[in-house]
DRENNU-217958 format. One record per residue (C-alpha): residue in one letter; residue number from 0; y negated, x, z negated. Coordinates in nm, 2 decimals, decimal comma, always signed. Layout:
BEGIN
  aa    i       Y       X       Z
   A  NUM       Y       X       Z
...
//
This chain:
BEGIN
  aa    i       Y       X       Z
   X    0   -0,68   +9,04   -9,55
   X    1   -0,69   +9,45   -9,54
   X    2   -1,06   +9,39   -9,69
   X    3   -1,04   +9,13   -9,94
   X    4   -0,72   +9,35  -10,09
   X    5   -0,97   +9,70  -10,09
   X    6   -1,25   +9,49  -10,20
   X    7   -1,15   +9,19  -10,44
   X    8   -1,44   +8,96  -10,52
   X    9   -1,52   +8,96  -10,85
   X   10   -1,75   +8,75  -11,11
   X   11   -2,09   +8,89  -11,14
   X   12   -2,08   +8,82  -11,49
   X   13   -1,75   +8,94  -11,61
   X   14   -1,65   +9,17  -11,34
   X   15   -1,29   +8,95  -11,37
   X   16   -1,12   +8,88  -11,03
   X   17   -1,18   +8,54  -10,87
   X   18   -1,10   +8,35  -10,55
   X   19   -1,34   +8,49  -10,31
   X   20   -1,52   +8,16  -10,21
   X   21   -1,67   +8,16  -10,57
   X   22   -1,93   +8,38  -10,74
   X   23   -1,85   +8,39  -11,10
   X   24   -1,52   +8,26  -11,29
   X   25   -1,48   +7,99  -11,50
   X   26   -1,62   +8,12  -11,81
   X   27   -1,91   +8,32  -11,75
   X   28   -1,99   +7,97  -11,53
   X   29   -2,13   +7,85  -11,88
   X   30   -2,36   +8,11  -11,90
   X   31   -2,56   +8,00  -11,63
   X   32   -2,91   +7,83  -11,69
   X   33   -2,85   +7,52  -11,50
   X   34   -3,16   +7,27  -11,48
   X   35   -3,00   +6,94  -11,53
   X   36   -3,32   +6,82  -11,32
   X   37   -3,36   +6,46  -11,21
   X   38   -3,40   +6,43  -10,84
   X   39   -3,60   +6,10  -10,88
   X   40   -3,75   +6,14  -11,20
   X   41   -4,00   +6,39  -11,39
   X   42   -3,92   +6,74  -11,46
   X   43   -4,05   +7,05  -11,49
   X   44   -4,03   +7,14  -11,13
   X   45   -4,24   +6,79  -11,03
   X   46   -4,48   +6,91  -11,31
   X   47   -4,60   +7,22  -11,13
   X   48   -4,57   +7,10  -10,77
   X   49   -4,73   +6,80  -10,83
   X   50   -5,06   +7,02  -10,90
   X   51   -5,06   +7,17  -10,55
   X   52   -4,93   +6,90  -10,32
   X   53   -4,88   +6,55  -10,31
   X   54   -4,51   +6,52  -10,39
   X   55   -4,23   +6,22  -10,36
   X   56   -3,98   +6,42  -10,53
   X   57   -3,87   +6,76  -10,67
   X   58   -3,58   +6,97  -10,79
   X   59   -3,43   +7,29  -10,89
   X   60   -3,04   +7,39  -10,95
   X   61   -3,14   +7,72  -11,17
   X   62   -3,41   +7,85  -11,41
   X   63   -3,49   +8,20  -11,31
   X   64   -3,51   +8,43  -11,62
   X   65   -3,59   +8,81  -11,61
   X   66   -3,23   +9,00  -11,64
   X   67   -3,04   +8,65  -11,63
   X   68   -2,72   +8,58  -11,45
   X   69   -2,90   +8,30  -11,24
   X   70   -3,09   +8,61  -11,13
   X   71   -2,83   +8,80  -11,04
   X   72   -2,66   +8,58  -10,83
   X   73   -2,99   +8,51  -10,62
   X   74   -3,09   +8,88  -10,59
   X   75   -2,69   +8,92  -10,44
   X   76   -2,76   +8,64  -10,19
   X   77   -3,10   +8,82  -10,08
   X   78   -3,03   +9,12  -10,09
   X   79   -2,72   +9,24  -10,15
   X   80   -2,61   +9,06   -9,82
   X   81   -2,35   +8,79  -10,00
   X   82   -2,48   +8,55   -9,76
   X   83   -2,20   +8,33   -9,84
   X   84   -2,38   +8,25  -10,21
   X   85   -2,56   +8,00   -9,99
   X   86   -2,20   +7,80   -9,95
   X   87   -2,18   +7,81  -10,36
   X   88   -2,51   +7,69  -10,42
   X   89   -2,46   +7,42  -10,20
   X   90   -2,15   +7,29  -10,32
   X   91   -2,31   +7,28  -10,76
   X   92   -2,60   +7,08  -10,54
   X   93   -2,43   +6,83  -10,41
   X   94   -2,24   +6,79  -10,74
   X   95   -2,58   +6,70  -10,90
   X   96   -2,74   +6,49  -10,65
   X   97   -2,64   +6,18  -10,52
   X   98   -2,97   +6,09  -10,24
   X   99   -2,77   +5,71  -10,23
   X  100   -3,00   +5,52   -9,99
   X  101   -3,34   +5,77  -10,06
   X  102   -3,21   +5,98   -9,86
   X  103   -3,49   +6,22   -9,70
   X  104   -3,52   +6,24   -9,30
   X  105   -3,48   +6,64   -9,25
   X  106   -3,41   +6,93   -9,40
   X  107   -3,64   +7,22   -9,31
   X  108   -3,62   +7,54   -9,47
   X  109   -3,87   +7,84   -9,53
   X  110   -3,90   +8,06   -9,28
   X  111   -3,87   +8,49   -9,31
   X  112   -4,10   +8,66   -9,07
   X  113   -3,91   +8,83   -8,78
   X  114   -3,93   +9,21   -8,95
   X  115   -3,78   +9,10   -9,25
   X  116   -3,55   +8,88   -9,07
   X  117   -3,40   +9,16   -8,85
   X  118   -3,41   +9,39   -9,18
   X  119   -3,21   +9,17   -9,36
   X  120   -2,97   +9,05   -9,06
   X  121   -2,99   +8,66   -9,21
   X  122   -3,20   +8,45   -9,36
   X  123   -3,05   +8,32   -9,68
   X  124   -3,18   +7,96   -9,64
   X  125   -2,94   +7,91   -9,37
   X  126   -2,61   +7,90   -9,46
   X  127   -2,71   +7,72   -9,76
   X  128   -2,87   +7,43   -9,57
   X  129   -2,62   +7,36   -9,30
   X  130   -2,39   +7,29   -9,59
   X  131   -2,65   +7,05   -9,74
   X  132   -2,68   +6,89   -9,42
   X  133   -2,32   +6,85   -9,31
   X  134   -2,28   +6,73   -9,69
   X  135   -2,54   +6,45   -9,72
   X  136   -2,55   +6,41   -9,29
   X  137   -2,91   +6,50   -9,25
   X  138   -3,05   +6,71   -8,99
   X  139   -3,16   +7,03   -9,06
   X  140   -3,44   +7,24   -8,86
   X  141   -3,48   +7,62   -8,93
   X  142   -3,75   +7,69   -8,65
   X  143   -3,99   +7,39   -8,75
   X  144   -4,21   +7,64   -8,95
   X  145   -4,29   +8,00   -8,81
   X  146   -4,41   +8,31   -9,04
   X  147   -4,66   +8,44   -8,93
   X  148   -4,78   +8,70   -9,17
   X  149   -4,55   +8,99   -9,28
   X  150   -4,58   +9,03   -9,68
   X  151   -4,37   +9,19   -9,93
   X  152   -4,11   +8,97  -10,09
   X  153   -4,30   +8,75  -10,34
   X  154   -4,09   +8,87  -10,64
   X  155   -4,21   +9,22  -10,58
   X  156   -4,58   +9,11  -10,61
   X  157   -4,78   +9,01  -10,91
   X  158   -4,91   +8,69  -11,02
   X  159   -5,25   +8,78  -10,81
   X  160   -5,12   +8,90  -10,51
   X  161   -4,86   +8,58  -10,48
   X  162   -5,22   +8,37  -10,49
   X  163   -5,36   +8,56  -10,22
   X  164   -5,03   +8,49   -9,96
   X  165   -5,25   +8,21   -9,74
   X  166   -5,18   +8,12   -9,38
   X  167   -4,91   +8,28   -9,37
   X  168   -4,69   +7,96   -9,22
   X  169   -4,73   +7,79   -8,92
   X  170   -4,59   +7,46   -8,72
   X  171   -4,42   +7,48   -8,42
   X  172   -4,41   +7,15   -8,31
   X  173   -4,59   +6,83   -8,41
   X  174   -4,37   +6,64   -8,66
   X  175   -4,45   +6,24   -8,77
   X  176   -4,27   +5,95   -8,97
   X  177   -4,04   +6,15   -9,14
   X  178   -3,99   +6,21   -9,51
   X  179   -3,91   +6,61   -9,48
   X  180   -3,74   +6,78   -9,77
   X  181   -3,85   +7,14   -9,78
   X  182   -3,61   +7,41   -9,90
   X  183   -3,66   +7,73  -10,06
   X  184   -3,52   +8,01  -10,26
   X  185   -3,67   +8,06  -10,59
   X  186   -4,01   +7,85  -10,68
   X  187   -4,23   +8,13  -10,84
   X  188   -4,62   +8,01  -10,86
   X  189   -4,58   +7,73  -10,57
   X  190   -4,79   +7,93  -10,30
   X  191   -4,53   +7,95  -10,04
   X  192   -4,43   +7,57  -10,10
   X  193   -4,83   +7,46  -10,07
   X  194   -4,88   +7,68   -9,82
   X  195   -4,59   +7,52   -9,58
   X  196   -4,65   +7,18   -9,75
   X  197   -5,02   +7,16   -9,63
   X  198   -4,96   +7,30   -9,26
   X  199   -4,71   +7,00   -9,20
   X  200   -4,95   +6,76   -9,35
   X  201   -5,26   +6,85   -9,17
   X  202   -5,08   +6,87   -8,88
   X  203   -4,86   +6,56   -8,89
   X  204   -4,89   +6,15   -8,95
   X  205   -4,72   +5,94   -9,19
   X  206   -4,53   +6,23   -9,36
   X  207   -4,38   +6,26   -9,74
   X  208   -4,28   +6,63   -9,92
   X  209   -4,05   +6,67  -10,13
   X  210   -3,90   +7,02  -10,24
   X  211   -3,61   +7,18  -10,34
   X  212   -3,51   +7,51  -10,47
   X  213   -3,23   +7,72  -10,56
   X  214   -3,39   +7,82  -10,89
   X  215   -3,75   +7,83  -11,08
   X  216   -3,90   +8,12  -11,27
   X  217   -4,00   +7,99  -11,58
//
């Protein structure tokens, strides 16, 4: 009580007070650059994924422009330790999509390597996927995939730098017959997503990908 009345939250738009289990008010909710993707059908996200990995489906919630308010709020989850920004962005997913009986098998989200884990105290794919999973009721599994490399975050790099990030994933336990949705942050040039794709693939039987993302640079 002591803290939310010396720090109020606040839209990260606007700067206007607002209940503190939401991230910007009402108004400045507009602003964002929503997808209005198609879980089951074509979009632009299926587009460029389906170029790298066979894909059943794909989707993100945001487009990620330079200086935009959808970039804001995922730069505060990363790194600005609002881990609860995971809870938000779960709740406008499962406002948009409705899995009705297609429902995929497990939730497994991308890994941090240990360094930047213990840097950052959380991994920001957490929060937001237990609330996907208790949502639709479908197990999640944060420890399926290991990082193995230790890299700069991607949207530090350039373009040719992000294509060079190879083997940097690995599996930690075998993993057949299941239709796995992968999750990740922001969907830049698809490396990380191919990369993790892949590993389960080669390493699995009877498998199908499909992705989803908080936002896409576009």
């Amino acid at each position: 009580m002591i803290f939310d009345f010396l720090f109020p939250n606040r839209c990260l738009d606007c700067n206007q007070l607002i209940d503190k289990q939401e991230v910007v008010c009402e108004l400045c909710l507009d602003k964002i650059n929503f997808s209005n993707h198609n879980y089951f059908g074509n979009n632009s996200l299926m587009d460029k994924a389906s170029l790298q990995i066979p894909v059943e489906n794909a989707y993100s919630l945001l487009f990620y422009e330079k200086e935009s308010l959808a970039q804001r709020i995922i730069h505060q989850l990363k790194y600005n330790h609002r881990e609860k920004i995971g809870k938000v962005l779960a709740k406008w997913i499962t406002e948009r999509i409705d899995f009705r009986n297609h429902k995929p098998d497990l939730l497994v989200t991308v890994p941090l390597h240990y360094k930047k884990l213990k840097q950052r105290g959380y991994n920001q794919l957490h929060l937001f996927g237990n609330e996907l999973s208790k949502h639709y009721q479908i197990p999640v599994n944060h420890t399926l995939l290991k990082r193995i490399k230790h890299s700069r975050a991607q949207a530090k790099k350039n373009q040719t730098e992000r294509l060079k990030t190879k083997n940097a994933y690995q599996l930690t336990e075998n993993i057949n017959d299941k239709h796995i949705l992968l999750i990740d942050d922001v969907y830049t040039t698809g490396n990380t997503m191919s990369n993790i794709a892949w590993e389960i693939l080669r390493n699995s039987k009877n498998v199908k990908i499909s992705i989803l993302v908080m936002a896409m640079d576009v």
